[in-house]
Short mmCIF file of the C-alpha atoms (twelve columns), coordinates in Angstrom:
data_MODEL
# 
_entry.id   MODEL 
# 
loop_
_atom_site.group_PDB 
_atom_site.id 
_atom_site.type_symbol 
_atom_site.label_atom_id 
_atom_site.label_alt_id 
_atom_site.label_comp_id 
_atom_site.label_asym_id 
_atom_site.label_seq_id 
_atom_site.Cartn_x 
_atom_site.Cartn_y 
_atom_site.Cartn_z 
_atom_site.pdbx_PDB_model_num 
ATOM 1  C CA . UNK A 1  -14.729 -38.615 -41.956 1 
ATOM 2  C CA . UNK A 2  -18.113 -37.989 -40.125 1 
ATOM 3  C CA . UNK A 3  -19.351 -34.914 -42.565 1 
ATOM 4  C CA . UNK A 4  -21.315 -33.312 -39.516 1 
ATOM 5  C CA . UNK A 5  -18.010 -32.424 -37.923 1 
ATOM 6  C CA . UNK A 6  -16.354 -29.676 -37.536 1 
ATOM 7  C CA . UNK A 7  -13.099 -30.329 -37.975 1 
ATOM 8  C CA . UNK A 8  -11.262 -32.272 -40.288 1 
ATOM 9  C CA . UNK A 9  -9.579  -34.884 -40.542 1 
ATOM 10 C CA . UNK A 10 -5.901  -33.835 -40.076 1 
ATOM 11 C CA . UNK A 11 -4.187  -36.578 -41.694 1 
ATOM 12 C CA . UNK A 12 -6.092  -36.752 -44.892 1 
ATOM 13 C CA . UNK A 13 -4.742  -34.246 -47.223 1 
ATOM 14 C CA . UNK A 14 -6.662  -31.486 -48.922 1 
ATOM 15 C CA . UNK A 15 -8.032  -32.361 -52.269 1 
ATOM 16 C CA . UNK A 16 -7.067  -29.341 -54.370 1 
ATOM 17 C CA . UNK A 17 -9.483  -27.437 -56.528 1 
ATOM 18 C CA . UNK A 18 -9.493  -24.511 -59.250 1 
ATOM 19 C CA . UNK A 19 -11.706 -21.957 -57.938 1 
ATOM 20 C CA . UNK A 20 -13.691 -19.405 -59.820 1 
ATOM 21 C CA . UNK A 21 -15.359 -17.217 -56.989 1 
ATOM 22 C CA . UNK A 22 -17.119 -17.279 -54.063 1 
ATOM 23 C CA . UNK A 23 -20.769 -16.427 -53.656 1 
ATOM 24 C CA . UNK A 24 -23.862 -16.505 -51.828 1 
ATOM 25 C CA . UNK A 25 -26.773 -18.534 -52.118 1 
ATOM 26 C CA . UNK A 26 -30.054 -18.465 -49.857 1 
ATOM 27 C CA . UNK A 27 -27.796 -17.245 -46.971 1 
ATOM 28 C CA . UNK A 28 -25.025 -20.149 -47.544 1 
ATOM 29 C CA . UNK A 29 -21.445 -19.316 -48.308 1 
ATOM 30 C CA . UNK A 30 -20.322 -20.959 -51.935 1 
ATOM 31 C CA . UNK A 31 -17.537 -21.299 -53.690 1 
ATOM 32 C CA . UNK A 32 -17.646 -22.159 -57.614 1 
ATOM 33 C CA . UNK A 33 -15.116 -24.628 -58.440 1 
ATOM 34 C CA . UNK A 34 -14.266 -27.141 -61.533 1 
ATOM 35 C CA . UNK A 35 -14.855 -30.952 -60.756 1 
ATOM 36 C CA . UNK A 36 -11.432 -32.366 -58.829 1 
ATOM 37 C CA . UNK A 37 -12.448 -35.924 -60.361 1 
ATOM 38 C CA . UNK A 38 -15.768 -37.726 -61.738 1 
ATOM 39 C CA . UNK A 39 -18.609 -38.253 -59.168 1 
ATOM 40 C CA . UNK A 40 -21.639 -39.359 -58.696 1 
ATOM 41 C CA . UNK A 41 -24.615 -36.534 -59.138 1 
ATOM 42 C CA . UNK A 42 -25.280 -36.063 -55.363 1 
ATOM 43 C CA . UNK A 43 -21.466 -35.039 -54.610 1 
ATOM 44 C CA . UNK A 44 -21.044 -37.621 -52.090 1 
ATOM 45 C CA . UNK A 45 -17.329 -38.549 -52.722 1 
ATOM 46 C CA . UNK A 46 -16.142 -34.631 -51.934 1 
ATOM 47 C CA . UNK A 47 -19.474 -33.869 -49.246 1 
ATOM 48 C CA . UNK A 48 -17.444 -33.765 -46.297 1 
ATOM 49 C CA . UNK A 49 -13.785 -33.573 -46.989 1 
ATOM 50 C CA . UNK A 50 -11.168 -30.957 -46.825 1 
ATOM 51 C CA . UNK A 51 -10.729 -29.010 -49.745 1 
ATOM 52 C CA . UNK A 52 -7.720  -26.151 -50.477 1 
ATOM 53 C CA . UNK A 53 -8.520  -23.474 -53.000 1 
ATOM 54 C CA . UNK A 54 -6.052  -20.576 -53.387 1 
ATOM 55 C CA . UNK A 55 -3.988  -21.690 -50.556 1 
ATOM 56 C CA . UNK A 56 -7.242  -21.468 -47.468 1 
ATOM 57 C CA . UNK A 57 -8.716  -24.986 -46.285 1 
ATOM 58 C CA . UNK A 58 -12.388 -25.470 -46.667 1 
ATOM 59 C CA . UNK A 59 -14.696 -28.315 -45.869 1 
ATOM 60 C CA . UNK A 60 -17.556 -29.269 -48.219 1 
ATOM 61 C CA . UNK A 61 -20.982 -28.998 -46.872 1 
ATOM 62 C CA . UNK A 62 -23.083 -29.236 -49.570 1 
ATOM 63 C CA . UNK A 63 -23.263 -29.180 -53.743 1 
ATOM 64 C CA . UNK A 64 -25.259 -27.010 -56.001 1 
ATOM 65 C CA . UNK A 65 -25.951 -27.537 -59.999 1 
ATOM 66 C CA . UNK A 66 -27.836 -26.064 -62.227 1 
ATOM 67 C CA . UNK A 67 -27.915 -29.650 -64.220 1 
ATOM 68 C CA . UNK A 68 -28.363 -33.239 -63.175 1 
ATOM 69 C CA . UNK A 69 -26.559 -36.535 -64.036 1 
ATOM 70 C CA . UNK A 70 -23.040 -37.185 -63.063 1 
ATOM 71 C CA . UNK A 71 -20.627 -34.356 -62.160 1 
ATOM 72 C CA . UNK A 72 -17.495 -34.600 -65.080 1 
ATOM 73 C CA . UNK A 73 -14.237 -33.932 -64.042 1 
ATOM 74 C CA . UNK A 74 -13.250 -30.411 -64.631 1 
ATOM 75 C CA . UNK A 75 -17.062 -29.225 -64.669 1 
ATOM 76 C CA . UNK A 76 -17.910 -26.222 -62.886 1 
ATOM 77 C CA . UNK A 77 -20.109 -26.821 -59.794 1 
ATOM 78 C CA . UNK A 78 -20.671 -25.211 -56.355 1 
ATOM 79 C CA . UNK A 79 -19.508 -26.333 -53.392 1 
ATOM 80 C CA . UNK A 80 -21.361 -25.106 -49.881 1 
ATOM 81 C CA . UNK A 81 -18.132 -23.941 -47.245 1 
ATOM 82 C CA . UNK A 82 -17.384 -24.152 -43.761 1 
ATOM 83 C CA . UNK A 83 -13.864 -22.998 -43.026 1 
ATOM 84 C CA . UNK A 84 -11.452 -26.310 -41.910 1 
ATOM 85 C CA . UNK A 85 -10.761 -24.222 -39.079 1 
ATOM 86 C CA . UNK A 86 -13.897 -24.459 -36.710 1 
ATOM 87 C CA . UNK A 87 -12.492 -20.864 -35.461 1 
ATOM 88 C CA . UNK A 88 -12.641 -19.629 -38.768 1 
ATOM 89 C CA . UNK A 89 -16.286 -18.334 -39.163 1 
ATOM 90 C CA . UNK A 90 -14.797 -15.586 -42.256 1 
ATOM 91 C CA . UNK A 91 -13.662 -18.150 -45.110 1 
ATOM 92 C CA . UNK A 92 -14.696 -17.873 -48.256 1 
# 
């Protein structure tokens, strides 16, 4: 899936997450969540995909951590949003 889109891809299911709350960061909508699955440090493997977290669709911008090296599964990260729905400018 081309991560500049905005839409996503409909036939790739949502990878669900555990989500702790959404915030803000230097005007960016963010939603803290715990690690799906291992990945590398940079977030590429989720950057871009469709993710569900208490039953609304969300696409992945962007990651933020406070520490480096690979993300664990089940660590707590953040994950920038854009709602799945291109229409859908109030997610998160």
């Amino acid at each position: 899936m081309n991560s500049s889109s905005d839409q996503i891809d409909h036939e790739e299911a949502p990878i669900a997450v555990e989500a702790f709350y959404a915030y803000g960061y230097g005007g960016r909508r963010m939603l803290a969540i715990r690690a799906p699955f291992a990945m590398g440090a940079d977030g590429a493997d989720i950057i871009g995909r469709a993710i569900e977290a208490d039953g609304r669709r969300y696409v992945v911008v962007s990651i933020a951590r406070q520490i480096s090296g690979p993300i664990h599964h089940g660590e707590p990260f953040g994950v920038e949003l854009r709602g799945a729905d291109a229409r859908d400018e109030s997610a998160a």
